[in-house]
C-alpha positions as a Markdown table, in Angstrom:
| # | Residue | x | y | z |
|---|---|---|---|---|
| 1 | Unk | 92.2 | 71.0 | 122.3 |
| 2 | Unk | 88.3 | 72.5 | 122.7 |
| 3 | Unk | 85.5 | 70.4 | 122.9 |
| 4 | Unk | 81.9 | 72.6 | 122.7 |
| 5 | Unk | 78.9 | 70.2 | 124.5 |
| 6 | Unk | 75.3 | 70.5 | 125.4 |
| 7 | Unk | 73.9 | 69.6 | 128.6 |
| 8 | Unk | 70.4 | 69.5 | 129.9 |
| 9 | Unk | 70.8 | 73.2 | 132.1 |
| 10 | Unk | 74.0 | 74.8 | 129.9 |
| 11 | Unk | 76.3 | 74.8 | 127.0 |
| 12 | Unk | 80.1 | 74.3 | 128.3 |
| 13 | Unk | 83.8 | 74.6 | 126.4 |
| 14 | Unk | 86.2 | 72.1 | 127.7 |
| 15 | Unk | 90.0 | 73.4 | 127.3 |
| 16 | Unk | 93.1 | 71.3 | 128.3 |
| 17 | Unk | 95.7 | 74.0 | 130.0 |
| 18 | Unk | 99.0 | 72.3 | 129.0 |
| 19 | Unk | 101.1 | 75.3 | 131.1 |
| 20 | Unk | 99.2 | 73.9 | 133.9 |
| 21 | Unk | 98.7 | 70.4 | 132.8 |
| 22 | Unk | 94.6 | 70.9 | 133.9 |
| 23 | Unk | 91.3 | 70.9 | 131.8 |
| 24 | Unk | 88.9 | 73.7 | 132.5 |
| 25 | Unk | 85.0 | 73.8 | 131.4 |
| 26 | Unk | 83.9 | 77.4 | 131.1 |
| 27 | Unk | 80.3 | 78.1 | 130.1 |
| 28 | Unk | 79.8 | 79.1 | 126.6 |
| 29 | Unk | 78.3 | 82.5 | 127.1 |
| 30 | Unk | 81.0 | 83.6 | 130.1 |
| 31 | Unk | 84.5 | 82.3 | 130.1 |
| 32 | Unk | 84.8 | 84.1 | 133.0 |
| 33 | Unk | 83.0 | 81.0 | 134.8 |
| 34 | Unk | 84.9 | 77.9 | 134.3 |
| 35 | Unk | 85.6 | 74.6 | 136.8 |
| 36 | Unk | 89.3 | 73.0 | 136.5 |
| 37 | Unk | 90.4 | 69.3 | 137.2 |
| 38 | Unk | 92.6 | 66.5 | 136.5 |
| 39 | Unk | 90.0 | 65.0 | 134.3 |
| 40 | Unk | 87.1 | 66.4 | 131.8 |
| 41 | Unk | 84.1 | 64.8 | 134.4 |
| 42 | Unk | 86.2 | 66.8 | 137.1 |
| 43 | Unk | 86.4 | 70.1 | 135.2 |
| 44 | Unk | 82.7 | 69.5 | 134.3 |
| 45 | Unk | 81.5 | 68.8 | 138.0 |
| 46 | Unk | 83.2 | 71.4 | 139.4 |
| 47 | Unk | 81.5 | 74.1 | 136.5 |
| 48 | Unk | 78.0 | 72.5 | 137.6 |
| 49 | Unk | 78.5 | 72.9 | 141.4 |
| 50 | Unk | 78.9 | 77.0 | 140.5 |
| 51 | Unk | 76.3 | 77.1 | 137.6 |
């Protein structure tokens, strides 16, 4: 499951890892940057605190 969203400062991906039962939101341009967390606002919290 990927969901592609806008926000005000970046585009982000948000992935559900089902091996590790996590979502992750990696920036659009760099998968190499992503945040993980139980939840989507979690995954996406934790991408904004490194971007």
């Amino acid at each position: 499951m990927t969901f592609t969203n806008k926000n005000k400062f970046f585009q982000y991906t948000v992935t559900l890892d089902t091996s590790e039962n996590i979502f992750k939101a990696h920036l659009a341009k760099d998968l190499s940057v992503y945040g993980a967390g139980n939840t989507i606002e979690e995954a996406v919290y934790n991408l904004e605190k490194l971007v």
